[in-house]
N, C-alpha and C positions, 0 to 999 in steps of 0.2 A: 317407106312405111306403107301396108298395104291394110285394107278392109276399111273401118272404122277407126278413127285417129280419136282417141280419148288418149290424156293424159294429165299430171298434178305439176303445180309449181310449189314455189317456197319451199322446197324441201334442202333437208341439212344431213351432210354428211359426215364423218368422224374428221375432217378438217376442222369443223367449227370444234370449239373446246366442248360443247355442250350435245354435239352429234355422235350419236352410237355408229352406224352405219359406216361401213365403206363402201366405194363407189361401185366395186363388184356386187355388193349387196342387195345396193339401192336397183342397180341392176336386174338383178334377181327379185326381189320387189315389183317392179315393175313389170317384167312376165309372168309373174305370179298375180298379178291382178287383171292384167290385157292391159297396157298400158304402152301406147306409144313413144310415147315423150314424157321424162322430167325435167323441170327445169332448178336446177341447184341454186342456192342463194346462202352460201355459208358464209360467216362471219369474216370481214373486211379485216377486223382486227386480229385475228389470231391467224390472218394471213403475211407474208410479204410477197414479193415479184417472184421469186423459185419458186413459193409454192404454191402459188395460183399456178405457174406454168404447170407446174407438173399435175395439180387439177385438170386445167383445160388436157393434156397428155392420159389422162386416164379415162376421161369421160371419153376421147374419142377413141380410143381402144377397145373398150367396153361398149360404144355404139356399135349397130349395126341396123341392117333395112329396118327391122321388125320393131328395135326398141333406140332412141335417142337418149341422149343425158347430155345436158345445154348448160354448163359452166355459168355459173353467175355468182354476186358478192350481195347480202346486206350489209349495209354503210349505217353508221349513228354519228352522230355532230357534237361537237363541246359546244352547251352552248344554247342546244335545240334539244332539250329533252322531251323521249318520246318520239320523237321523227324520225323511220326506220325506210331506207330508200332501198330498194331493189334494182340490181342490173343485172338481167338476164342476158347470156350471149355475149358475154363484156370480152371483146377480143385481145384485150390485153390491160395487165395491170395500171389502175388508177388510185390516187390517190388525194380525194377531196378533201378537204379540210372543213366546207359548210354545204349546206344545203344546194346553196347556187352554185358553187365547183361542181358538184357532184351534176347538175341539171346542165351545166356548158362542157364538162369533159366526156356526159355518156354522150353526151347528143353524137358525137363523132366516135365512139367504141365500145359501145351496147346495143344490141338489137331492141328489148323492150324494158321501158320502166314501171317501177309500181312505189304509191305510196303503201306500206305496211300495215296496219291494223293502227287505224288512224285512233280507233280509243284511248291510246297510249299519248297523244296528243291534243286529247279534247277537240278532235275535229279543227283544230285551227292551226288551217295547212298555210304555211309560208309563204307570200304572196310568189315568190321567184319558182319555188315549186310547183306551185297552179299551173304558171306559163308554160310549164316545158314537161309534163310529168307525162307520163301513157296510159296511167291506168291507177284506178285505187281498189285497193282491196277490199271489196264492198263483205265477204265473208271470207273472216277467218278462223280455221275450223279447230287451231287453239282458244284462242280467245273467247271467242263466239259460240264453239263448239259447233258438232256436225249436225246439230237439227236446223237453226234457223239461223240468216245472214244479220249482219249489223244497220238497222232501218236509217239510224244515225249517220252510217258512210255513206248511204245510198242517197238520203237527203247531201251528204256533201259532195255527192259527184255528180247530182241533179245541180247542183250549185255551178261547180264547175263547168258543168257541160253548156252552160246556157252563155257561157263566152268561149267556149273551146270545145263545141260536139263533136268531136274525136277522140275526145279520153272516154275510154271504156272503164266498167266495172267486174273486177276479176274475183272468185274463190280462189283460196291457198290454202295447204296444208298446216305451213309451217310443222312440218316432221322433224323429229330431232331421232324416232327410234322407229323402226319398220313395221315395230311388233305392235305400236298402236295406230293401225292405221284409220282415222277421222275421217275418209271415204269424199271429200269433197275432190270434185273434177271438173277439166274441161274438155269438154268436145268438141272439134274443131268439124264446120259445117262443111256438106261432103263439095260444095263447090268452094273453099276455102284455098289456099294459097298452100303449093306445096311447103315451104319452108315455115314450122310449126310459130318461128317468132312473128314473120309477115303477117301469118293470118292472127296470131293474137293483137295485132296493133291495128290492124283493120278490123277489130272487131267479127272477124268471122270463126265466132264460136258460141257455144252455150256452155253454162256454167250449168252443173247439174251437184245436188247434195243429199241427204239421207229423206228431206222431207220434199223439198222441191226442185223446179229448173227453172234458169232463167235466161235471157239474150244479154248481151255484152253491155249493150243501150240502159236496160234495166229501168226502163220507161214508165214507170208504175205509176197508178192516180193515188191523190191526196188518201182516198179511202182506204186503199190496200197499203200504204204504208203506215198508214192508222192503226189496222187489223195488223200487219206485222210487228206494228212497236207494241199494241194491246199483249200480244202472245210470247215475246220477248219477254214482258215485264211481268209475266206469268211465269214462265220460263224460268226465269230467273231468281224469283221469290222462291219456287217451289226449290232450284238447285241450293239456292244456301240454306233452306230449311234440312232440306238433307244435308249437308255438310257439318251443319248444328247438330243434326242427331247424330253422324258419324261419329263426329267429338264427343258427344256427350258417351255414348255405349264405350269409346273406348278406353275414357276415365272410369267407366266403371267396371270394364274389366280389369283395369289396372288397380284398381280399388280405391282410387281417388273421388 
């Protein structure tokens, strides 16, 4: 890869049940925005071991210098609802059954991990997960959308960090369709590690989104995540006021 090394994770290809996209697509996606590296994370379950392989077989067919595409699985738990783990890089098929499988099998056959868009779990991350995880998804540009990160994750990985500062704080797309692209990125720092998973797990990138940037650390005082949750909760009221109105205009053009 040459010049500036920007690139998206979480993204979903027509492997997952719920992915538009094929891998040539994503592809094309990805040089259509400068984009070095994707990293894939399609669903565990609608996969088995052929066809993860022949994932892993297509992504690096469709690699090349300018653009990567880094094979990876989201994993969900009976059990643990809400708890959505990422294995990027995962060089061969696994299959966890909980949480703490999933934390002892990638440690040996995933480059990097990530907790998901921990909202979906009330922030209350599995003690076994804390110990072994790489990275929480501080913004998710589903969830969260592409203006501002989750202050909620960032408080929990301020949490974490204060027994394991080496978990970083990552944006993801979570893409399911090309055509809506949510614009969150990372950029890997120009003295960063050739190998795009290394320097994610050593934290040598910036997280960059539609309103702001941030360092992997995501270091922030008491006050700015005050001012971030104040603006969030602004954010947010005003979005479902619009969603109310949406609803309401289109019962009334329906005549209801």
């Amino acid at each position: 890869m040459t010049g500036e090394r920007v690139g998206a994770i979480h993204v979903h290809s027509n492997y997952s049940h719920d992915g538009r996209d094929s891998v040539l697509r994503l592809r094309e996606f990805a040089r259509e925005h400068g984009l070095a590296f994707l990293g894939l994370t399609d669903h565990a379950e609608d996969l088995d071991a052929a066809r993860y392989a022949a994932l892993q077989a297509e992504c690096a067919e469709v690699s090349d210098p300018d653009v990567v595409l880094i094979p990876g699985l989201e994993y969900r738990f009976p059990g643990f609802p809400g708890v959505h783990l990422l294995a990027l890089g995962l060089r061969r098929w696994m299959t966890p059954q909980t949480p703490e499988e999933f934390v002892v099998q990638a440690r040996e056959c995933a480059g990097f991990t990530i907790v998901a868009h921990p909202l979906l779990f009330n922030y209350e991350l599995p003690p076994e997960v804390e110990a072994g995880i790489d990275a929480i998804e501080v913004w998710n540009a589903s969830y969260n959308t592409r203006y501002l990160p989750d202050p909620a994750a960032i408080r929990l990985l301020h949490r974490v960090r204060r027994g394991r500062p080496e978990v970083v704080g990552i944006a993801g797309l979570d893409q399911h369709d090309a055509r809506n692209d949510r614009e969150t990125r990372i950029r890997l720092l120009p003295d960063a590690a050739v190998d795009p998973l290394a320097a994610l797990k050593a934290g040598q990138f910036e997280n960059l989104g539609r309103t702001m940037r941030f360092d992997a650390r995501v270091n922030w005082s008491g006050a700015r995540l005050a001012g971030l949750t104040a603006a969030r909760w602004t954010f947010d009221r005003l979005e479902r006021t619009q969603e109310r109105m949406g609803r309401w205009l289109s019962r009334r053009r329906r005549g209801g």
